[in-house]
N, C-alpha and C positions, 0 to 999 in steps of 0.2 A: 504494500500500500504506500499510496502517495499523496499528501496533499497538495491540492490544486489550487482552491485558493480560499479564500476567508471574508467575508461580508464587513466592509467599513461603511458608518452610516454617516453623510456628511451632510450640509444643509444645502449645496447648492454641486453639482454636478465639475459644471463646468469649472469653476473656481475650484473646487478640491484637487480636478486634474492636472489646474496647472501647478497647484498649489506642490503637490506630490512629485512632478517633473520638474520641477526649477528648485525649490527650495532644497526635497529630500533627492534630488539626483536621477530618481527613476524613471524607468523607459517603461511607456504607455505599454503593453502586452495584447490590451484588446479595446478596441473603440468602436462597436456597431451599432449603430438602429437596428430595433427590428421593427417586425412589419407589426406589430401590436403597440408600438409606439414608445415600446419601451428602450431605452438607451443603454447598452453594458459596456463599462467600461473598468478595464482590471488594469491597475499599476503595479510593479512590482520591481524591487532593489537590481534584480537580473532578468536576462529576456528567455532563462530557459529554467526557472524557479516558479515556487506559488508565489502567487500575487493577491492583492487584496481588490475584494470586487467592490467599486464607489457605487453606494447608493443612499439612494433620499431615504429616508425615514417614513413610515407607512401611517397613516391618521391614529395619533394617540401614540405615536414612538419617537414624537418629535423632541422630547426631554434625553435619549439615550443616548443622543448625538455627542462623542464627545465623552462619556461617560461610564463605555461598554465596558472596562475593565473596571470601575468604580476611580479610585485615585489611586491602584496597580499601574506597574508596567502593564501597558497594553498590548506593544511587540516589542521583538528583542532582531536589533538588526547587527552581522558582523564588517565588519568594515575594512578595504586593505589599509588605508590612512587618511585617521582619524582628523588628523593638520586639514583634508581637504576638506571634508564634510564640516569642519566647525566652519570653515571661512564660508560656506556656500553658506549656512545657517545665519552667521553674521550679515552676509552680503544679501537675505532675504527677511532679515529683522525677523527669524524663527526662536521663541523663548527658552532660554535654557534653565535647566531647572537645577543642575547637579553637575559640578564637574567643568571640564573633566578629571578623572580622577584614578588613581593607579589602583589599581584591585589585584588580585593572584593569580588571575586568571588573564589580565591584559591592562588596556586603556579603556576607561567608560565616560559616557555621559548621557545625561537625559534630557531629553528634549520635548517640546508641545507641539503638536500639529495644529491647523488653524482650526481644528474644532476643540483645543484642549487636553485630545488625548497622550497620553505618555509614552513615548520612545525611549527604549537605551539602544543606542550606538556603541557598541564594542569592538578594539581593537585588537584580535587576540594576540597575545606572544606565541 
């Protein structure tokens, strides 16, 4: 088994994509219409990994946006160098919450997506 990909709830589509491609670095994976009108789009750290499927929030789930992990890490991303992804982060005014910071295991830091949810970025040794 394999995971494919993971449902992220955002408030606006468009803006989460770019949000996701410029700020956190990822390459779009899937961008279609379909013919029921509905849009999928999956971003993901690599173009041959799971990715996270952007979607709205369904009537009455519109509070979870942002929220899905509670105030958990909500994904855990690894990283070749950490130096780039902080400056893209800087250079898109993305909030840092933690870090970065030496741990056992490598380089970390936690970061906010533009709905609030929580990222660690790790650099492993």
């Amino acid at each position: 088994m394999q995971l494919n990909r993971t449902t992220l709830l955002v408030d606006h589509l468009e803006t989460a994509k770019r949000f996701y491609l410029t700020a956190f670095g990822f390459q779009c994976l899937l961008d279609e219409q379909q013919a029921s009108g509905k849009r999928l789009i999956v971003v993901g750290p690599s173009i041959d990994g799971p990715g996270f499927l952007l979607s709205e929030p369904k009537p009455g789930d519109e509070g979870l946006v942002g929220t899905q992990s509670g105030q958990r890490v909500w994904a855990f991303i690894d990283t070749a160098d950490l130096s780039i992804d902080l400056a893209r982060f800087r250079a898109s005014a993305v909030e840092l919450v933690d870090g970065p910071r030496e741990e056992s295991f490598g380089t970390c830091l936690l970061v906010k997506d533009l709905s609030g949810n929580i990222w660690e970025w790790v650099q492993r040794r």
